[in-house]
py3Dmol code that shows the C-alpha trace and the ligand (Angstrom):
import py3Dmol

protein = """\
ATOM      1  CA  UNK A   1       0.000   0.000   0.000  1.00  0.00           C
ATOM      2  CA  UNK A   2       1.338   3.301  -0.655  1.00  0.00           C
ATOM      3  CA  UNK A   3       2.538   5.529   2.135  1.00  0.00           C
ATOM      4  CA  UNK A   4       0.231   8.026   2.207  1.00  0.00           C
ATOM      5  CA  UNK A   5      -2.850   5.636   1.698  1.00  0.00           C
ATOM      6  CA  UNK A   6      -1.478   3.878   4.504  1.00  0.00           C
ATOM      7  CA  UNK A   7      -0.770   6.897   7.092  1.00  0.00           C
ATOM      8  CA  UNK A   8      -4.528   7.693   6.115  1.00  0.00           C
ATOM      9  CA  UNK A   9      -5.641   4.102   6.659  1.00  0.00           C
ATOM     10  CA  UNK A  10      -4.359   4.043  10.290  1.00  0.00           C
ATOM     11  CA  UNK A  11      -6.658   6.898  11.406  1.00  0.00           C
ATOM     12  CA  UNK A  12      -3.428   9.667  11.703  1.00  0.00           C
ATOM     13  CA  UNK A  13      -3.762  12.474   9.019  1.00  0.00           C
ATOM     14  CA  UNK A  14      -5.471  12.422   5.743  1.00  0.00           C
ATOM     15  CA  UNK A  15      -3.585  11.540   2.607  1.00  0.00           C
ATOM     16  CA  UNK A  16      -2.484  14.627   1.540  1.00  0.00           C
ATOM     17  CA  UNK A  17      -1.531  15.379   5.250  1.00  0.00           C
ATOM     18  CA  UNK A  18       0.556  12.371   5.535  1.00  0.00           C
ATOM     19  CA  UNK A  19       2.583  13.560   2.243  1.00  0.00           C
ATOM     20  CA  UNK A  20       3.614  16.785   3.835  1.00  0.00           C
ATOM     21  CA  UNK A  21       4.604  14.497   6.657  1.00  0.00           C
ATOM     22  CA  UNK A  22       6.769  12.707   4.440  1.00  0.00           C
ATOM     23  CA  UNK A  23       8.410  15.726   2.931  1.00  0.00           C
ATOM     24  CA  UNK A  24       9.457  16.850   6.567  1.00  0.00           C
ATOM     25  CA  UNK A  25      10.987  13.606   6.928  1.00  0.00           C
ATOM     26  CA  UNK A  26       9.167  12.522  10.294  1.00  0.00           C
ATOM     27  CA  UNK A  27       8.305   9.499   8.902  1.00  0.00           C
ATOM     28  CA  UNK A  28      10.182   5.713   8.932  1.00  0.00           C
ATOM     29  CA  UNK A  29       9.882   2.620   7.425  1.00  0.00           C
ATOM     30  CA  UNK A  30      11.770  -0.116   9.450  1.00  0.00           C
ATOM     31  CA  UNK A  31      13.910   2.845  10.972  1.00  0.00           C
ATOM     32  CA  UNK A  32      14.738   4.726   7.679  1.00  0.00           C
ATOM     33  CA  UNK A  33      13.570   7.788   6.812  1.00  0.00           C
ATOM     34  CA  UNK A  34      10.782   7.671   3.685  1.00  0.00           C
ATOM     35  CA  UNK A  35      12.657   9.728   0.774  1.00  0.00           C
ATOM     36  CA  UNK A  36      10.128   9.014  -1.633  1.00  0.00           C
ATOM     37  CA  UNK A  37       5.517   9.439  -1.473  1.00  0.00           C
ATOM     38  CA  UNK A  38       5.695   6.708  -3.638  1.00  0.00           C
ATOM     39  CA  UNK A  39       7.250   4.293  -1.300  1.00  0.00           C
ATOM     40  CA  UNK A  40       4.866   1.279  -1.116  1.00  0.00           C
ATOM     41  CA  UNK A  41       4.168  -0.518   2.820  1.00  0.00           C
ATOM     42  CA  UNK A  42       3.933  -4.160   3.418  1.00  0.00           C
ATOM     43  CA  UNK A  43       1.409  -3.630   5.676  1.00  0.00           C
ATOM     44  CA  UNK A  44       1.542  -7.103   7.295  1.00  0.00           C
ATOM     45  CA  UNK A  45       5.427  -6.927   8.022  1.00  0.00           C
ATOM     46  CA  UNK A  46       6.710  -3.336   7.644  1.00  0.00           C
ATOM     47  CA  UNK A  47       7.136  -1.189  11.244  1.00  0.00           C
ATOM     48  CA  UNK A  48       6.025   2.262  10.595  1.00  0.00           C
ATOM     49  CA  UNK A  49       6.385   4.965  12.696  1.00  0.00           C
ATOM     50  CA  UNK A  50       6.187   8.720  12.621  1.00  0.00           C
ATOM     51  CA  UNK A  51       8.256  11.048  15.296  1.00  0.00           C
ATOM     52  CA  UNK A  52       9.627   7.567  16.241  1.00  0.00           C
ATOM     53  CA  UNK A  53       5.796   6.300  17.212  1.00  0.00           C
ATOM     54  CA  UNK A  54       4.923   3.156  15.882  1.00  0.00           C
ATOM     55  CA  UNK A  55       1.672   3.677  14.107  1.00  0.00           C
ATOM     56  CA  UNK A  56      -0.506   0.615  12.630  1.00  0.00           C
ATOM     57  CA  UNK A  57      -3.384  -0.528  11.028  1.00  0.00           C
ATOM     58  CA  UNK A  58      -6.147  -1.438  13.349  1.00  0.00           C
ATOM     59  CA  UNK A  59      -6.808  -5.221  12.944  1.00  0.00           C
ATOM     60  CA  UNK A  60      -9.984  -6.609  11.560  1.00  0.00           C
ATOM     61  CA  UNK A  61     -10.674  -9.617  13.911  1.00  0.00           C
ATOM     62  CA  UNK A  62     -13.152 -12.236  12.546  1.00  0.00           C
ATOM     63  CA  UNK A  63     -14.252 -14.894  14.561  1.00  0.00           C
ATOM     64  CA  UNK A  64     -16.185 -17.751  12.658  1.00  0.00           C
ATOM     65  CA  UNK A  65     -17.880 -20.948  13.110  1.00  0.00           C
ATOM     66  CA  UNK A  66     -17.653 -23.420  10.529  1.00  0.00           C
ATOM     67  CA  UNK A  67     -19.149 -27.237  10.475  1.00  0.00           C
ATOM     68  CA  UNK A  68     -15.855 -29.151   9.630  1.00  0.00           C
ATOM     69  CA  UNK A  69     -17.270 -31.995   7.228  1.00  0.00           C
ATOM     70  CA  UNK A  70     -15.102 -35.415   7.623  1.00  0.00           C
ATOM     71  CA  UNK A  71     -11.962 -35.477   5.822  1.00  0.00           C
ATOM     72  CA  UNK A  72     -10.619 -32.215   5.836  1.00  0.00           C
ATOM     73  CA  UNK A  73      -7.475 -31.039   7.920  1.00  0.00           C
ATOM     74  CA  UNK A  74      -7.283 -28.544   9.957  1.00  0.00           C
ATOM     75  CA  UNK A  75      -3.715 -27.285   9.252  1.00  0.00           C
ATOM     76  CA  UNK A  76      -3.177 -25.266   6.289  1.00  0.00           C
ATOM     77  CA  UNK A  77      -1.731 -28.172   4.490  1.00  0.00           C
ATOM     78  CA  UNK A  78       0.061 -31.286   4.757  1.00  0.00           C
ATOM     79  CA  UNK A  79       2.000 -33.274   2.745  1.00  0.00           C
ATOM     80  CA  UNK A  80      -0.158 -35.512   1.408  1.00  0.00           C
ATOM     81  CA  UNK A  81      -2.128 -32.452  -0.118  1.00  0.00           C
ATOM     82  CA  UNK A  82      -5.384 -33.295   1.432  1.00  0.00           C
ATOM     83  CA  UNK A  83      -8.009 -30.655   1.611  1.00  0.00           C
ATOM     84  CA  UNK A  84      -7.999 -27.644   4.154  1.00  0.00           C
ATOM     85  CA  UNK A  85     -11.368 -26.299   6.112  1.00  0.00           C
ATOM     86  CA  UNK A  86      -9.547 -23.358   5.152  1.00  0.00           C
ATOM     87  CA  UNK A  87     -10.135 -24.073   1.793  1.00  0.00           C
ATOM     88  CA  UNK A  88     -14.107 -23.935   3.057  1.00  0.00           C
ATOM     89  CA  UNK A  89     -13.590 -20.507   4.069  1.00  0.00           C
ATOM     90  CA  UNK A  90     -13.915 -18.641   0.272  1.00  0.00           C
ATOM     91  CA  UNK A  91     -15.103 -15.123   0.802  1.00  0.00           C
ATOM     92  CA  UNK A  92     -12.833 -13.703   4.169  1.00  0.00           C
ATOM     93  CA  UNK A  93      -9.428 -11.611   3.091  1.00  0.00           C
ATOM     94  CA  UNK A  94      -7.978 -12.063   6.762  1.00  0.00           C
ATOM     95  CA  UNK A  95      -5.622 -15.028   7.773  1.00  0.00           C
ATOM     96  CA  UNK A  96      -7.291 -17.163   9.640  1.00  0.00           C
ATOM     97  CA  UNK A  97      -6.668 -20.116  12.121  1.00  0.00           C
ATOM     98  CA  UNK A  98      -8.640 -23.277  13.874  1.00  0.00           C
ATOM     99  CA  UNK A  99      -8.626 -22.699  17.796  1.00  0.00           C
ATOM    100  CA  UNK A 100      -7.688 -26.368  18.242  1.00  0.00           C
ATOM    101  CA  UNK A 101      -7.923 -29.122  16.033  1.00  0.00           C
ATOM    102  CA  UNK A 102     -10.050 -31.358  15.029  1.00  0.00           C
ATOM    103  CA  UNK A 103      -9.189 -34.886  13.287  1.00  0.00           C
ATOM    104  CA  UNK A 104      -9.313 -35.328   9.666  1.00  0.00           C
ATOM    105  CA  UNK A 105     -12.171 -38.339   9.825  1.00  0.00           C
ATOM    106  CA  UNK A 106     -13.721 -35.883  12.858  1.00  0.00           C
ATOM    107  CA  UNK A 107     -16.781 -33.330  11.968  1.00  0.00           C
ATOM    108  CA  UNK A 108     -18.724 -30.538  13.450  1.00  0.00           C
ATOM    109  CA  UNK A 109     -17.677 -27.776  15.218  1.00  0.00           C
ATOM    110  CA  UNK A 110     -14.572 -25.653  14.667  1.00  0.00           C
ATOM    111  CA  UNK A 111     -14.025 -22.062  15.685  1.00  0.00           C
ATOM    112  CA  UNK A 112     -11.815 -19.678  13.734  1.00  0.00           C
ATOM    113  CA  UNK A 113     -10.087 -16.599  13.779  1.00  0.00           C
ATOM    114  CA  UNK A 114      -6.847 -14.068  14.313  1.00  0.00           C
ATOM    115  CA  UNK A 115      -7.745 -13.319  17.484  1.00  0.00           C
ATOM    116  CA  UNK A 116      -4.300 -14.671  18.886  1.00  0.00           C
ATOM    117  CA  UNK A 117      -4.688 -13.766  22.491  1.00  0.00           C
ATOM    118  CA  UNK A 118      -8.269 -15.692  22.297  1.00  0.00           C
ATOM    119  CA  UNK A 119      -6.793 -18.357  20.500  1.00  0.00           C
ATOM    120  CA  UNK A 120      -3.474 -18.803  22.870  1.00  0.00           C
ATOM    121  CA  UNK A 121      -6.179 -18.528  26.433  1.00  0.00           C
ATOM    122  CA  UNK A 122      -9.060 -21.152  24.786  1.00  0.00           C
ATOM    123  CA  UNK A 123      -6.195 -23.863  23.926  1.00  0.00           C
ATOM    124  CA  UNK A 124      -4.116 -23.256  27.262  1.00  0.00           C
ATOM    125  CA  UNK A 125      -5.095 -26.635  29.554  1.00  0.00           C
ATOM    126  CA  UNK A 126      -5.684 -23.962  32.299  1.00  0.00           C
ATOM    127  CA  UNK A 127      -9.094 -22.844  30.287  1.00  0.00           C
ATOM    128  CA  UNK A 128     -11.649 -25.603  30.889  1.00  0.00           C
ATOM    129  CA  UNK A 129     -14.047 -24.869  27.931  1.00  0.00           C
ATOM    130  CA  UNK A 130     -16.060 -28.217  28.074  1.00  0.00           C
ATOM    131  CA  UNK A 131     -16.509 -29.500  24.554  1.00  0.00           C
ATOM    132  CA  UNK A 132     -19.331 -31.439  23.462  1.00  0.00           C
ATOM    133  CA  UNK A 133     -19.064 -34.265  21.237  1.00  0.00           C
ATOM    134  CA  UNK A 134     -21.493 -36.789  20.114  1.00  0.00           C
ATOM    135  CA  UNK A 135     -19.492 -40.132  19.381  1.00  0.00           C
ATOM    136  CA  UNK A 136     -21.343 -43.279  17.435  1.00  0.00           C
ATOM    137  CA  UNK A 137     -19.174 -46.169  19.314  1.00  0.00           C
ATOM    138  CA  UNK A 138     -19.121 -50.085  18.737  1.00  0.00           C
ATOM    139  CA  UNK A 139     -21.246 -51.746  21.379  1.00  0.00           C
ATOM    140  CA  UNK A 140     -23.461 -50.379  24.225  1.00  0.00           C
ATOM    141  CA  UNK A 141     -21.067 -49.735  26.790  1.00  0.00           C
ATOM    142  CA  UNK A 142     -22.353 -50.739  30.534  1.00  0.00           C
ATOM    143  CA  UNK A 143     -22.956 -48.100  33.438  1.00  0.00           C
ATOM    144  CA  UNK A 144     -19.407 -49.762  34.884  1.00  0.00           C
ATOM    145  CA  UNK A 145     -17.053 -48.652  31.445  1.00  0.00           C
ATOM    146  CA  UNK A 146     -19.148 -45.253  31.594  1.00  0.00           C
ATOM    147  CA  UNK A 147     -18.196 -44.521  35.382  1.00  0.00           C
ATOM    148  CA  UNK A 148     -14.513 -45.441  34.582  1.00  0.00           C
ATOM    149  CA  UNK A 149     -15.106 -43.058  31.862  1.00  0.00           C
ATOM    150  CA  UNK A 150     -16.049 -40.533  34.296  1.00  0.00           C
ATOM    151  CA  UNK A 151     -13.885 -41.025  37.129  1.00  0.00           C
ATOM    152  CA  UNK A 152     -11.138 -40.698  34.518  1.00  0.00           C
ATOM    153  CA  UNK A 153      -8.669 -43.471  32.637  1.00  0.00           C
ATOM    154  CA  UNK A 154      -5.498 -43.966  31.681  1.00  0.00           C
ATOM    155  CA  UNK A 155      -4.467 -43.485  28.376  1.00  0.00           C
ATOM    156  CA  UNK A 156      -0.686 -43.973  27.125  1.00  0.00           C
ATOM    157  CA  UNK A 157       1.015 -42.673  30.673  1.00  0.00           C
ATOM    158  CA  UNK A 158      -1.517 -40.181  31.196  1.00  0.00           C
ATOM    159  CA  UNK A 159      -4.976 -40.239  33.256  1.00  0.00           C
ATOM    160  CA  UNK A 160      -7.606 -38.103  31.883  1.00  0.00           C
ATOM    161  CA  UNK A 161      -9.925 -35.714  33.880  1.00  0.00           C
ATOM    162  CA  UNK A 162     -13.242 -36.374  34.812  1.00  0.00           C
ATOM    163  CA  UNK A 163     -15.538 -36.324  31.516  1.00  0.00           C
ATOM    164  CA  UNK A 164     -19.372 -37.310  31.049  1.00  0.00           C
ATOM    165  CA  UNK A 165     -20.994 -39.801  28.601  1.00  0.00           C
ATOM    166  CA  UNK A 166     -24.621 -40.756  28.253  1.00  0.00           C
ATOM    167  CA  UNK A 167     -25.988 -42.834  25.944  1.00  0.00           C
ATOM    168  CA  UNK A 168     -28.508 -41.192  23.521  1.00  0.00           C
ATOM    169  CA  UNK A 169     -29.561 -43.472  21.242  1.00  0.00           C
ATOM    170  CA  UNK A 170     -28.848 -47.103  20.675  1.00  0.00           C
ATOM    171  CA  UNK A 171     -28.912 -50.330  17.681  1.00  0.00           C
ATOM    172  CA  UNK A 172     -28.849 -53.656  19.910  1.00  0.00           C
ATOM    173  CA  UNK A 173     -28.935 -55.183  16.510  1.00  0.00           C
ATOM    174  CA  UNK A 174     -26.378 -53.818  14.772  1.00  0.00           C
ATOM    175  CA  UNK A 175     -24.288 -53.434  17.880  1.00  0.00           C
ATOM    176  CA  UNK A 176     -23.933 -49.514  18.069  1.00  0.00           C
ATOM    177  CA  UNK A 177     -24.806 -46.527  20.431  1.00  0.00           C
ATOM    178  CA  UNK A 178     -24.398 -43.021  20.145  1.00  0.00           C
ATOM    179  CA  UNK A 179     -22.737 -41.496  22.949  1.00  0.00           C
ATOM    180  CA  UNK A 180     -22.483 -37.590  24.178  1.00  0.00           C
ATOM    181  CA  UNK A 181     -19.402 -36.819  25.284  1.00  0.00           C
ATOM    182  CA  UNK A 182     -18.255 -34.063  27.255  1.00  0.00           C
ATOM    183  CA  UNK A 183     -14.655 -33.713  28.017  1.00  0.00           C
ATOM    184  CA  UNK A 184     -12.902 -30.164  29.453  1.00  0.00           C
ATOM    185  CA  UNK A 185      -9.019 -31.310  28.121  1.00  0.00           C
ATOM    186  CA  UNK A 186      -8.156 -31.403  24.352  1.00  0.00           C
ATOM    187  CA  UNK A 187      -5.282 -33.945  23.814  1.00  0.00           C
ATOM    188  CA  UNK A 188      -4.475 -34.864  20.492  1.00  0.00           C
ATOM    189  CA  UNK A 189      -7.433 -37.768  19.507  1.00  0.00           C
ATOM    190  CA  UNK A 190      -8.251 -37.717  23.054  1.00  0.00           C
ATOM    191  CA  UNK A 191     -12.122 -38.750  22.875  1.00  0.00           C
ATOM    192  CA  UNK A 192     -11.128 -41.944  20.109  1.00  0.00           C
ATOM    193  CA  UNK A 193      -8.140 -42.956  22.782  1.00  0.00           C
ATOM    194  CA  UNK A 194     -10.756 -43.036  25.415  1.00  0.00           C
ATOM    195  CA  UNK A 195     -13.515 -44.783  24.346  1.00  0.00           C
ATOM    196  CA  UNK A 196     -10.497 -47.205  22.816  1.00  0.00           C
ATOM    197  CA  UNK A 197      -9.943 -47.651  26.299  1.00  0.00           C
ATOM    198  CA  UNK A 198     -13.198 -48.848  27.690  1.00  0.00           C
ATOM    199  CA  UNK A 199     -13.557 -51.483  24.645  1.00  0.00           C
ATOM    200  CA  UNK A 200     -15.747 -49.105  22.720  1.00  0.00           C
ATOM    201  CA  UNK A 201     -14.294 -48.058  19.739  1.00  0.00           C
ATOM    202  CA  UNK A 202     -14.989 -44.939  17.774  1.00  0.00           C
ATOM    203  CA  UNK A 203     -16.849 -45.561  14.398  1.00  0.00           C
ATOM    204  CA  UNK A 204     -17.711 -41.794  13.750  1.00  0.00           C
ATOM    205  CA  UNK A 205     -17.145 -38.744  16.037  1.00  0.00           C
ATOM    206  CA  UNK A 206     -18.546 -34.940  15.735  1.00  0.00           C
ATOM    207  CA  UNK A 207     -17.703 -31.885  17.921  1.00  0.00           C
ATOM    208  CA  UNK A 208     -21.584 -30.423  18.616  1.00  0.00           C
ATOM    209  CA  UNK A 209     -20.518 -27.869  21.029  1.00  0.00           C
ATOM    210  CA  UNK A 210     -17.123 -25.803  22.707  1.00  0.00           C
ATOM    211  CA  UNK A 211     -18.867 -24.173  25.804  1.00  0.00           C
ATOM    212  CA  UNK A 212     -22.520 -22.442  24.886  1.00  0.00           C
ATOM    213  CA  UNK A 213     -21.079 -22.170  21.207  1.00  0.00           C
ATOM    214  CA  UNK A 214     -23.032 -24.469  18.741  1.00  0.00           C
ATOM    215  CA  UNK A 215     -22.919 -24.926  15.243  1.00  0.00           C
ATOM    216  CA  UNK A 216     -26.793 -23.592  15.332  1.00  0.00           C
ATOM    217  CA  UNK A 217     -28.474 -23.956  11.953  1.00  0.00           C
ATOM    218  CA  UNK A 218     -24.560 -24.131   9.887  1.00  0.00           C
ATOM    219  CA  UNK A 219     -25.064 -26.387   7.735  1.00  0.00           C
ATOM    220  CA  UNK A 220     -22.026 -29.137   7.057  1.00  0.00           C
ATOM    221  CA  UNK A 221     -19.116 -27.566   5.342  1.00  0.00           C
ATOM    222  CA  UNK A 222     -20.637 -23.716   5.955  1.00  0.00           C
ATOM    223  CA  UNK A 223     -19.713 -21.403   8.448  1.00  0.00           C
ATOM    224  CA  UNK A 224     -21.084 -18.259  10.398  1.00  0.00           C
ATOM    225  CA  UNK A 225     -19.797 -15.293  11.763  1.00  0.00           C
ATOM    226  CA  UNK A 226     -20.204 -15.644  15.911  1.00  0.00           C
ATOM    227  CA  UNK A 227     -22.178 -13.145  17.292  1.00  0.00           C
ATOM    228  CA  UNK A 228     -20.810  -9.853  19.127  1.00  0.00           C
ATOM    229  CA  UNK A 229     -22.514 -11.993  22.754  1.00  0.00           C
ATOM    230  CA  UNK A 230     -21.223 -15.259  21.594  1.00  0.00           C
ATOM    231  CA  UNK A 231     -17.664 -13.483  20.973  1.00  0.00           C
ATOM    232  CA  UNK A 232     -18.098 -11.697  24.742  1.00  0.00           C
ATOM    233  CA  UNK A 233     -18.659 -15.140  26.096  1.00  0.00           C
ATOM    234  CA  UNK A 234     -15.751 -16.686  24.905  1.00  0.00           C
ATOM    235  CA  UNK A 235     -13.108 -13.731  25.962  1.00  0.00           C
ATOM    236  CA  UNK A 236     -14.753 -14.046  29.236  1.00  0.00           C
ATOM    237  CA  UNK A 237     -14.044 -17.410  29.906  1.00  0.00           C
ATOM    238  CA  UNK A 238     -11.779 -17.613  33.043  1.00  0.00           C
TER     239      UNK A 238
END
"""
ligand_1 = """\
8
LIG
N -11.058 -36.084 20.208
C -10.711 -36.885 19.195
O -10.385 -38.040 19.397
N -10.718 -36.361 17.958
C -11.082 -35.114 17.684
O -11.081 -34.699 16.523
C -11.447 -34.288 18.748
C -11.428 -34.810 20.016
"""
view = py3Dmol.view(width=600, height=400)
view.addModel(protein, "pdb")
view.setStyle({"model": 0}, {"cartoon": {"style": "trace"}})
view.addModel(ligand_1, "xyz")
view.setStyle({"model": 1}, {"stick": {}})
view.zoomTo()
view.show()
């Protein structure tokens, strides 16, 4: 972006303003002095300052909702080339990012954004956001797997906290049961590792909630903007 344009764009003196600026040589571009109006600012990666303040653009933040379908990462790309959510996400200029991930064969809910500071506080294991997940598992498991699913297991070295499941649906016949799942921790595959380790295997799994965020009305592989109280919610999490 050119100079001027750019001076203007950060709310500090109109364009014509900023060139007289300029011209008096108060202004800096990674600490030296712009000679020339014409100079052109990487706005993403340039430090600008005038008098020796640093002056900036003031950040768009977008926070978004989208419902992940299965098979999509949630990196930016891998090496196997595989498709993106971010690839879902046509129409929004910023750079965005997942808070958290989600598995490639895992759907439902994914929040993102470049809120950074929101992002760094909701996947800190200090922040218990519950998350919500509705699992389809082989077999009905018994109250006695579900408590030691609740009083917390052991998976690799490590003993999970204290989750909730409840069965909410079930086929004796074709041996299956859909499970909600509610878990506070967010360990890579964490809700497949546990239900491994009660003897009731994951056959399909799908984030419904992250606190009192749901995908409400998205439909799979769409996303919407979160409301200004949803967004209030989340930065208020403790
Ligand atoms: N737990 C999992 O096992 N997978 C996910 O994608 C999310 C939580």
């Amino acid at each position: 972006m050119r100079i001027n344009k750019y001076i203007a764009s950060c709310g500090v003196a109109s364009r014509r303003k900023a060139e007289e600026i300029i011209l008096e040589r108060r202004v800096k571009v990674n600490g030296k002095i712009v000679e020339e109006l014409s100079f052109n600012v990487d706005e993403k990666n340039d430090l600008v300052e005038i008098d020796e303040k640093k002056i900036g653009l003031n950040k768009n933040y977008i926070y978004i909702v989208l419902n992940k379908p299965e098979g999509y990462i949630t990196t930016v790309k891998d090496q196997f080339d595989r498709p993106s959510v971010l690839d879902l996400v046509t129409d929004i200029s910023e750079r965005i990012y997942p808070i958290g991930r989600l598995d490639y064969e895992t759907s439902g809910l994914l929040i993102l954004t470049n809120d950074g500071d929101l992002t760094y506080k909701l996947t800190h294991p200090k922040h218990e956001v519950a998350k919500t997940y509705v699992a389809r598992v082989k077999g009905i498991p018994s109250a006695e797997k579900m408590k030691q699913f609740e009083d917390g297991l052991y998976i690799e070295d490590y003993k999970t906290a204290p989750a909730k499941i409840r069965i909410i649906d079930k086929n004796e016949e074709k041996n299956y049961s859909i499970c909600e799942i509610k878990i506070h921790e967010g360990r890579n595959r964490q809700v497949r590792k546990m239900c491994k380790a009660i003897d009731h295997p994951v056959q399909r799994l799908k984030r419904a909630a992250m606190g009192k965020i749901t995908l409400k009305g998205t439909e799979i592989g769409k996303y919407r903007h979160l409301t200004t109280e949803e967004i209030e919610y989340l930065k208020a999490i403790k």
